[in-house]
N, C-alpha and C positions, 0 to 999 in steps of 0.2 A: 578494590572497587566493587559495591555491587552498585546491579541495576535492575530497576522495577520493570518486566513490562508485560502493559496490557493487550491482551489479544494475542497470548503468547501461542495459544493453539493454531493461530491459523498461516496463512501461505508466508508472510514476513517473517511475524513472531518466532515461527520453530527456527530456519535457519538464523536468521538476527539471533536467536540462544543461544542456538549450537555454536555458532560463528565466536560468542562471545567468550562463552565455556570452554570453547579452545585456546581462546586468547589469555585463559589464566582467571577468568571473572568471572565474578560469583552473578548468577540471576537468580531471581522470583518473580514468575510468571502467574499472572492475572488473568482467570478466562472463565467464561461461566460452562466452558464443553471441556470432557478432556482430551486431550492433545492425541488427534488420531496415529501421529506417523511417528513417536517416540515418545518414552517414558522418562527421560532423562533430563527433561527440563524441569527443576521442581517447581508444579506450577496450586495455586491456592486457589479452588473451584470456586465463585461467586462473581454475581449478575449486577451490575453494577447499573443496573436500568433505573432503582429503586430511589428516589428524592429520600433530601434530607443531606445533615451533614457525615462527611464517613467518618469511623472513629479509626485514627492511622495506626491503630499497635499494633493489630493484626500485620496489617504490610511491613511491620519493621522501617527500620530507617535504609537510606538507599544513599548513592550518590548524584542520583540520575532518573527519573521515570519518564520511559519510552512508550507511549501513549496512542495504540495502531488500535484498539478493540472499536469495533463497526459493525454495520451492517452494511456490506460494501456495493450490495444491488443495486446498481442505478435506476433501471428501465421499475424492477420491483417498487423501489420510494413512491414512484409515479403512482402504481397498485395499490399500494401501503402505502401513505402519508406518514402512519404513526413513526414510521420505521426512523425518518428524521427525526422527530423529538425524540427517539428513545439515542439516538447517537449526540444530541445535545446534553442530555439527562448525563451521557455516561463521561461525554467530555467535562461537564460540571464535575462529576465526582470524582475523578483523578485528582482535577485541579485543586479539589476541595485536602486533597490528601497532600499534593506537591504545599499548599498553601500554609497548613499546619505545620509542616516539617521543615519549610524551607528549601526545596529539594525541584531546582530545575528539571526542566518536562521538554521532552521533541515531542512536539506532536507530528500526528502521521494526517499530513493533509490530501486535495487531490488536486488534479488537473482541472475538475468540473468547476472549481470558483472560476477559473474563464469566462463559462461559458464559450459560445459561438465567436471565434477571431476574423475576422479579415483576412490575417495573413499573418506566417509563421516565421519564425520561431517566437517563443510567446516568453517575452520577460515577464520577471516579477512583478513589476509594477502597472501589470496587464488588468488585473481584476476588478471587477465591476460590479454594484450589488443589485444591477436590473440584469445582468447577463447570470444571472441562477436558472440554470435550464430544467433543472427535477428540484424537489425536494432535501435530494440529497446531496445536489449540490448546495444549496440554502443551509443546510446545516454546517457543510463544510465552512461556507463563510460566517455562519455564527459562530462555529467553533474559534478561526482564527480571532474575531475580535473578542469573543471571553476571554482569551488567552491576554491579548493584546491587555484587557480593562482589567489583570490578576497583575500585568508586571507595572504597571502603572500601581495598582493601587497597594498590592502586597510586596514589588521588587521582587517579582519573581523573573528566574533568569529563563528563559525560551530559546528554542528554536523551531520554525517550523519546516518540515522537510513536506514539499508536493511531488507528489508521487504518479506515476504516469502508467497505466497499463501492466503491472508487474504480474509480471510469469515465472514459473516453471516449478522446481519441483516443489512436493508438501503444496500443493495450488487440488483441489478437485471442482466435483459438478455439483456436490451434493452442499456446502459451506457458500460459495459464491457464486457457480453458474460461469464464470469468466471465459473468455472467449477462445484463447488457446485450449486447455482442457476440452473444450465443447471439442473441438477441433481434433484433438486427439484423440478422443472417444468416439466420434464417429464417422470421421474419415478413411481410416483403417477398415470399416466395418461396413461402408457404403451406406450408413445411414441416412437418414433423410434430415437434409442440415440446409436452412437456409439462412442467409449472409443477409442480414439487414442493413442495406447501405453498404454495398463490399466496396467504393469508392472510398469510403470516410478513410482517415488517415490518423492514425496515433504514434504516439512514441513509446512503442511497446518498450517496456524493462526489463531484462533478466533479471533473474531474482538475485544472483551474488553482486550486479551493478548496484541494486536497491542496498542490501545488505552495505556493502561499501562505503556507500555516501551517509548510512547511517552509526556506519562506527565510527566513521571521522567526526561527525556531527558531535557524538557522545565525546572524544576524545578535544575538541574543541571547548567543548561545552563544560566540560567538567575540568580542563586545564588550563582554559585559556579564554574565560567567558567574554569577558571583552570584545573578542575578536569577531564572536558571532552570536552573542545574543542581541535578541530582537528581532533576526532577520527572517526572513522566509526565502525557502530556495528551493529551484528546481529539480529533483533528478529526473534520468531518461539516460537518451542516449543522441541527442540533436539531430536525429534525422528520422523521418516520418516512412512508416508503410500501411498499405495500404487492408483490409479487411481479406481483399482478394487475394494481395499477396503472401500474406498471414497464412491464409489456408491455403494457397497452391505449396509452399517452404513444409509444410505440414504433410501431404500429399505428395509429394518426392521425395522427402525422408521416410514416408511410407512405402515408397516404388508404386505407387497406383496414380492410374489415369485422371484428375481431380473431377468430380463432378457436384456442383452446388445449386441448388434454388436459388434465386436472385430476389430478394425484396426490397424495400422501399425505408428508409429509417423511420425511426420509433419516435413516439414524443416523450420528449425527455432527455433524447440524447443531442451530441454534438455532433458537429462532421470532420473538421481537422485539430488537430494540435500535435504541437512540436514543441519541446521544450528548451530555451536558448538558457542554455548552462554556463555563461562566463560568470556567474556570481558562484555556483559552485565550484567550478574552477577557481577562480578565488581565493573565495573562504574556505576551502574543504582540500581544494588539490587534487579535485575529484576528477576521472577519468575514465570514461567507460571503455569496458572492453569486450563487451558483448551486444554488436548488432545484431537485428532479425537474424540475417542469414547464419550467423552462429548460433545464438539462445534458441531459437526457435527448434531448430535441430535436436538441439541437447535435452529441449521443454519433452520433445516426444519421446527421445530415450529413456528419461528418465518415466516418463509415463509408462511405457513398454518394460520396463524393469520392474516398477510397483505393483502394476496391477497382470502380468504375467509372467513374473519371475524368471524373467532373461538374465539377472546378475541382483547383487546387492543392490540397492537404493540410497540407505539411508548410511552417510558417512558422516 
């Protein structure tokens, strides 16, 4: 089997490779940066920002392309407008590549088609096109219905996987800004860190949870399309923490006293979600095994390993 995927440099992409290339399967990795935390993904350097049709030889033929490359700053889209058409532009051009070849695509979606819930756990068939909270949640929902109007009109096979806060390692400050990293960057160091909305409540993911539901996905998708193309599905881990408790779990795996700025949320952002996973269970057999209180731990370790060489990192 190989598989295509874009955005192979960044926090999904590398371990989703690694994960794969252990499994016996071949990748080619798509990214316009190179792959900061390993060399061993062979990945093909180009910007997929650029309109027009792609020409697919380059990318070779695949079984499967895994479709994660973004611009994944929410609160930033707010800043940046452009940022969403250029993550439209790039979801066009996969598709344009899946479309020519024939060659099923997971896209990597988010929690932000939400929007703002009432109340949680938040099924699939939760989404709403006035509940687009940033721009880039807007894109996200553009992106699922381009998808949607390729398998209609070219029979192309899909799945889309929504993806919920995903952490840990191969994650930095400098790529995405994300909130664990922040966290382990400057909690340890007593920096000046303030929690925008530490109330708000997500379904943080470790990153081999995320991984997981996305090689069943492939494994599905490429053995047994039937079963789940078309669909859209959640991962996580079904149970919600909160911003504050995020960073106190961050700040005891440090052994330090926590101390945080308290602010007020951003425009642009949400306040709760929780993602209810009986479709992934399901379709996928999907099961998580890393709550906060584990990933979160391990997110620091592995931070503490990388950037001050307490032990190997990357396995």
């Amino acid at each position: 089997m190989r598989v295509i995927i874009t955005g192979s440099s960044g926090l999904i992409g590398t371990s989703l490779g690694l994960r794969l290339m252990a499994d016996g399967i071949e990748v080619a990795g798509i990214d316009r940066l190179p792959n900061p935390w390993t060399d061993r993904i062979p990945t093909r350097l180009e910007d997929l920002c650029t309109t027009g049709s792609l020409d697919p030889a380059p990318w070779g033929q695949a079984d499967v392309v895994v479709h994660l490359a973004a611009r994944a700053k929410v609160h930033e889209s707010v800043e940046h407008p452009s940022n969403a058409l250029e993550n439209y532009t790039v979801t066009h051009r996969a598709l344009d590549y899946c479309r020519q070849t024939g060659t099923p695509v997971i896209f990597g979606s988010s929690r932000e088609v939400y929007g703002e819930q009432a109340s949680v756990p938040v099924r699939e068939d939760a989404v709403r096109l006035e509940g687009a909270a940033s721009p880039y949640a807007a894109a996200k929902l553009a992106d699922e219905a381009l998808i949607r109007s390729f398998a209609r009109c070219f029979q192309l096979p899909f799945v889309i996987i929504r993806f919920s806060n995903v952490y840990g390692r191969f994650d930095d400050l400098d790529r995405n800004g994300r909130f664990v990293p922040l966290l382990c960057d400057r909690v340890p160091r007593r920096a000046p860190l303030t929690i925008f909305g530490p109330h708000k409540t997500f379904d943080f993911t470790y990153i081999d949870d995320a991984v997981d539901g996305v090689v069943r996905a492939i494994d599905r998708l490429v053995h047994a399309p039937g079963s789940v193309s078309g669909h859209a599905i959640n991962l996580g881990t079904g149970t919600g923490t909160t911003l504050l408790e995020a960073a106190t779990l961050v700040a005891k795996a440090a052994g330090i006293e926590p101390y945080f700025e308290l602010g007020t949320i951003r425009v642009g952002e949400i306040s709760q979600y929780v993602a209810d996973l009986a479709k992934a269970h399901d379709l996928l057999g999907y099961v998580p095994q890393f709550p906060s209180s584990r990933g979160i731990p391990l997110a620091y370790q592995w931070w503490r390993q990388w950037h001050y060489g307490e032990s190997p990192a990357v396995t």
